[in-house]
N, C-alpha and C positions, 0 to 999 in steps of 0.2 A: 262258349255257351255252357252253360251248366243249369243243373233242376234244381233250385231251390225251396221253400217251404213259405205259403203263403201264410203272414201274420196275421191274417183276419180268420180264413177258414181251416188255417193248416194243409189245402191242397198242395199238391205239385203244380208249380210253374215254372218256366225260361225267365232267368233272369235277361232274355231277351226280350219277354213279352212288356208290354206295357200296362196291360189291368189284368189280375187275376182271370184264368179261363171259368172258373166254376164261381167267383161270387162278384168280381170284376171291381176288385180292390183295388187301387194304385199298386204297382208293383215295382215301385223304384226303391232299393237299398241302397244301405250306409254304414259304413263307407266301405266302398275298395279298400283293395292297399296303397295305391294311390295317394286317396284321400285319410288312410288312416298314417300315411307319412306326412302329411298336413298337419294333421289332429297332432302329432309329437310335434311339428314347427311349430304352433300354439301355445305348448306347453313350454319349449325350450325360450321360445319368444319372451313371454310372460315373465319367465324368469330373469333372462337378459333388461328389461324393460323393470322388473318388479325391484330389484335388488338396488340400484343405482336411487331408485325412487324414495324407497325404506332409510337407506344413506341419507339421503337431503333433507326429508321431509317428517320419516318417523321417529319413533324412540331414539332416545341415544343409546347405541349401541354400548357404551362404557357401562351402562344402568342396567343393563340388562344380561340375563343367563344367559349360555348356549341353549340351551332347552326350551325360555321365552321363544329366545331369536328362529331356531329350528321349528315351531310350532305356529311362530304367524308367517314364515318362510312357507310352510307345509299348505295351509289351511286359503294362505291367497296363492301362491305360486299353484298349487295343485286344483284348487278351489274354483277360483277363475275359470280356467280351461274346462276344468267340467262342466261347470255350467253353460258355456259358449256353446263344445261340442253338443250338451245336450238337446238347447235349442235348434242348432242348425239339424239334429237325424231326429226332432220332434216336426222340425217344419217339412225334412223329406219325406218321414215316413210315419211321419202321427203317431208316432211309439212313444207316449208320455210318460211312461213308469217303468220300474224295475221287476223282477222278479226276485223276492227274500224268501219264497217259501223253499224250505227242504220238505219233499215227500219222502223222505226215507230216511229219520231219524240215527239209523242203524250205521250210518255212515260218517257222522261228526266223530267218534270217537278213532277212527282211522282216519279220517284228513289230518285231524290236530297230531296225532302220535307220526304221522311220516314225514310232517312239516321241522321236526325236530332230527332226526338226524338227517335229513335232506340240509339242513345248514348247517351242523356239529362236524359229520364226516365225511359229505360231500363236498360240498360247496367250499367248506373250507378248505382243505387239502388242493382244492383246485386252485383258488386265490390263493393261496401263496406261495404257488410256482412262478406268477409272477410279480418280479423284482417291483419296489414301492419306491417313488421318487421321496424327495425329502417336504415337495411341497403337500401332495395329498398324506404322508404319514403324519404332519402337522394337523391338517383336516380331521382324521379319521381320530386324533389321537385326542385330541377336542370335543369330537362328538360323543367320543366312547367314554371321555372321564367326567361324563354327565349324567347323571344317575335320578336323577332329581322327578318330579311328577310333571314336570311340562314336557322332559323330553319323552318320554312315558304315553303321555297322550299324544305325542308328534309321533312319532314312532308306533307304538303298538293300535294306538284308535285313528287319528286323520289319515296317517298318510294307508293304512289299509283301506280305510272305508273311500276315501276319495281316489286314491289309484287304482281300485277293484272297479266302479264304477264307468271310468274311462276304460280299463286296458280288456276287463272281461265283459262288462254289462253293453259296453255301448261298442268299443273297437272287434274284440271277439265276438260279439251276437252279432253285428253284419255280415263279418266275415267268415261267418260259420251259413250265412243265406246264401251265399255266391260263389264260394271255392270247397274244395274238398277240406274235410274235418282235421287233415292231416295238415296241410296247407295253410287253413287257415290258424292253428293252436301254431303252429311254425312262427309264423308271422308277426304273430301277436306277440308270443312271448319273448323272440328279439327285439321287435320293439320297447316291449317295458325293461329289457336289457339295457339298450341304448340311451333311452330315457334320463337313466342314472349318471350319464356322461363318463364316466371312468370305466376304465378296465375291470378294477375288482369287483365292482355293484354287478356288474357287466354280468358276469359270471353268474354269482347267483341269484342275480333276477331271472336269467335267460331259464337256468334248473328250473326254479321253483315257477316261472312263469307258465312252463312246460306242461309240468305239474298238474298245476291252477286250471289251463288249459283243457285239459282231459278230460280233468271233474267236471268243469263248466257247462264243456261240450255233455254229459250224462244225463250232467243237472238241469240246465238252462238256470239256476242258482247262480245270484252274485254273492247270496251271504255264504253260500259254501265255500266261496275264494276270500272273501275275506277273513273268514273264520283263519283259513290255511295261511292268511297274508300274516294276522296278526299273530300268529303264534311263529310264525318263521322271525320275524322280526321282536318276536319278544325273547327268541332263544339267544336272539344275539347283544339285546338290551341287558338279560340278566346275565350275561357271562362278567359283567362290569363288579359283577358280585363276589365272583369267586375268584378274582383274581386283579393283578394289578396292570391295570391296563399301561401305563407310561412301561413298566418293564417287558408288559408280554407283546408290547409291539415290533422291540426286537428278536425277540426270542420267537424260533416255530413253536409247531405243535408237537412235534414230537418232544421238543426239550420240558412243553410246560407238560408236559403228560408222564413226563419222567422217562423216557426212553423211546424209543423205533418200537421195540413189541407194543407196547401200548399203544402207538399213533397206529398202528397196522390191526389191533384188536378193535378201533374204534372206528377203523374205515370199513372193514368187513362187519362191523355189527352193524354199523348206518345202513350197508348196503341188503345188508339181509330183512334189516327190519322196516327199510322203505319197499323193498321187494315184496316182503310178506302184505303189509299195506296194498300195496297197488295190487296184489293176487285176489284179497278179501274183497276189493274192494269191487276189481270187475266182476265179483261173483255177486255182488249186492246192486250191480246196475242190471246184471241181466234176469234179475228177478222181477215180476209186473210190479208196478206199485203198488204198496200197502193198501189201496181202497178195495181191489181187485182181489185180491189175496183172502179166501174163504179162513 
């Protein structure tokens, strides 16, 4: 059992009880974990189901970019599910919309600035401890030598705003009504790990889903995860710029940074300068909100 927070009045209820004790709302949440490992069968489904479909029936894949192909991959494979999952915890729990408002302005210029080295000198250094088969190095090395404005909008706008939507708006805001805060930001962001099916995505979704996590739970904001989605995923779309991706697949980071002192300068300033972030940043959740505020 556990006390969670009624979406009609905001009181205390058991998520045993069955109507709100003080305004006697339905009191059924969505999902579990459970059911938020469901909601990823959906999603992994769709995909298995979507891709073989697109083959037979859609474009010719020869006519078309990786960046096309990645963006209507992104937009139905992700797209779909959400909207399902939507329906099904609108018909549980009549929760028909989202939450985009940020009340505390003060705080986008620290999500966006820690979302950047959280992928530059975290997350990376960790993915490449482990070894890359030859089948996903082909993958990654495809996606990455795509520079183009579809994969652009696949990457930096769909796959944030539609994965934000699922993993913090609808998977995280249940599991934040029914389990502990810790528990449930756990939860979630292995799942949006897994999501990814591979070990390296694995990695930094799990960080950054972390991350997202924390804010979310502050916020109750989905556009503050997404803000954080799209700038992690754009750190890694413009690295295509400054460098040559077919060579720097083989090569670490230390080599392309030009030595060890430099790959060790860049894991310690990620980590200081995501530290600093996350320090400002609880100091600006335990402030009342800005309407409150003389």
């Amino acid at each position: 059992m556990a006390i969670v927070r009624c979406v009609e009045c905001d009181g205390n209820i058991s998520t045993r009880a069955e109507t709100c004790p003080h305004c006697g709302y339905p009191a059924e949440n969505y999902p579990s974990i459970a059911q938020s490992w469901g909601i990823l069968g959906i999603m992994i489904a769709t995909q298995l189901v979507l891709v073989p479909v697109l083959l037979l029936f859609g474009p010719d894949p020869g006519a078309m970019s990786i960046g096309r192909e990645t963006l209507l991959a992104t937009v139905l494979g992700t797209g779909i599910p959400c909207w399902i999952v939507f329906q099904i915890r609108k018909k549980k729990t009549d929760i028909g919309s989202f939450n985009f408002t940020i009340e505390n302005p003060r705080i986008i210029p620290l999500i966006l600035l820690a979302a950047i080295p959280l992928n530059l000198g975290i997350a990376g250094p960790l993915v490449e401890l482990i070894p890359m088969s030859d089948f996903f190095r082909e993958i990654f090395l495809e996606l990455g030598s795509d520079q183009g404005l579809f994969m652009f909008l696949a990457l930096v706008i769909a796959a944030p705003i539609l994965e934000e939507l699922i993993f913090r708006g609808i998977i995280l805001d249940g599991l934040l009504r029914i389990y502990s805060p810790t528990k449930a930001i756990v939860v979630s962001s292995l799942l949006f790990g897994v999501t990814h099916l591979n070990p390296w995505q694995f990695i930094g979704g799990a960080l950054v889903g972390g991350f997202m996590g924390w804010v979310y739970f502050h916020t109750r904001s989905v556009l503050t995860t997404i803000l954080i989605h799209a700038v992690f995923n754009l750190t890694a779309f413009a690295e295509g710029y400054f460098i040559d991706v077919e060579e720097a697949i083989d090569m670490s980071i230390a080599e392309l940074l030009g030595g060890m002192t430099n790959y060790l300068l860049l894991i310690v300033g990620s980590v200081v300068v995501t530290l600093a972030c996350i320090f400002l940043l609880d100091k600006e959740f335990k402030k009342p909100p800005l309407a409150l505020q003389l």
